[in-house]
Every structure is written in C-alpha cells, then in structure tokens.
C-alpha positions in Angstrom: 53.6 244.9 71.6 56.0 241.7 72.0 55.0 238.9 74.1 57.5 236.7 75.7 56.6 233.2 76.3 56.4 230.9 79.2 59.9 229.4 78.2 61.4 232.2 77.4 60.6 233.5 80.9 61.9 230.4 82.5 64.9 230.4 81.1 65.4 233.6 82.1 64.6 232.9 85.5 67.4 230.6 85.8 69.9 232.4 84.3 69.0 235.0 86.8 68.9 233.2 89.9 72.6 231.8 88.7 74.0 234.7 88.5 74.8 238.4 90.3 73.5 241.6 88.9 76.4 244.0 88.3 75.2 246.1 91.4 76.4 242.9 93.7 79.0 241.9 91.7 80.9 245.6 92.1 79.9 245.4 95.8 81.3 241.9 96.1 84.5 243.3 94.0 84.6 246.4 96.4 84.3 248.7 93.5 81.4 251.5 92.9 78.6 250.5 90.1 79.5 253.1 88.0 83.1 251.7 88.0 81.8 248.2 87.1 79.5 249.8 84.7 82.3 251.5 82.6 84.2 248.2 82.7 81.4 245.8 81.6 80.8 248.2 78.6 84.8 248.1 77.9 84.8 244.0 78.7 87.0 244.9 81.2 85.9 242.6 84.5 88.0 239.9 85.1 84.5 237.6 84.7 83.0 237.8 81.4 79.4 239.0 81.6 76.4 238.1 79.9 74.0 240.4 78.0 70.5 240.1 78.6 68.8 243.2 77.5 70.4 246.2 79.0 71.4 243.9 82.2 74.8 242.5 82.8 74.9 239.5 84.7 77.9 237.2 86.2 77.5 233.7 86.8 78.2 232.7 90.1 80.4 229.9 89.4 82.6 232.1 87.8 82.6 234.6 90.5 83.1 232.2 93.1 86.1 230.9 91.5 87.6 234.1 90.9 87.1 235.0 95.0 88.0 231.4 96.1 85.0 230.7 97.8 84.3 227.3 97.9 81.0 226.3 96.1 79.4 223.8 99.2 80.2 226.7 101.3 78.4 229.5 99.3 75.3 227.6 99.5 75.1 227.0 103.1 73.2 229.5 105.2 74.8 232.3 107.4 74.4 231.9 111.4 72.1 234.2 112.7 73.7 234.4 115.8 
C-alpha cells in the first residue's frame, strides 16, 4: 500500500479547490459529461485540462476567461433573495 503525505495532500487540495471537475465544467459549457469526457480524452476542450489521476480538472481562471466572467464578480456571493 502507498501512502500519500501531508504535502502531497495539500497541494492537492488547492489545486482542487481552484479548479471545476469536468462534471461542472460540461454543465457550465452546456454540454453532457459524456460529451466532455470524450473531448478531454481527445484534448479537445477549448481549456486545457489537468491530469490528476483519473480526474480532469479546469482551472477556474481559465474558465472564467473563456466565459467572460469577470473574476471579482465570481467570487462574490449570490443573493438569496
């Protein structure tokens, strides 16, 4: 058995957390996961993804850009109203 270490964990963390999962990123595109899916394996997405295991991840800088949503704007919560 492997064991990851604390760093190792960490970093993954953050890469995470700056980054959507292919699931949201098709749903943010408007296109179905399996779509994506096939197009991440042929590098196909107009954002380059990032290997990490079997997960493909999109950084959310990236993505922003690529929908024009402006970056102080992402961040702020949604009304509730």
């Amino acid at each position: 058995m492997q064991t990851v270490s604390q760093s190792t964990l960490a970093k993954r963390a953050r890469l995470e957390s700056a980054s959507y999962s292919l699931r949201d990123f098709s749903a943010l595109l408007g296109i179905s996961y399996t779509s994506a899916h096939e197009a991440a394996q042929r590098d196909a997405l107009p954002v380059k993804a990032i290997r990490q295991g079997r997960l493909y991840l999109f950084p959310k800088s990236q993505v922003h850009r690529l929908l024009g949503i402006d970056a102080d704007h992402a961040a702020e919560p949604k009304d509730a109203a």
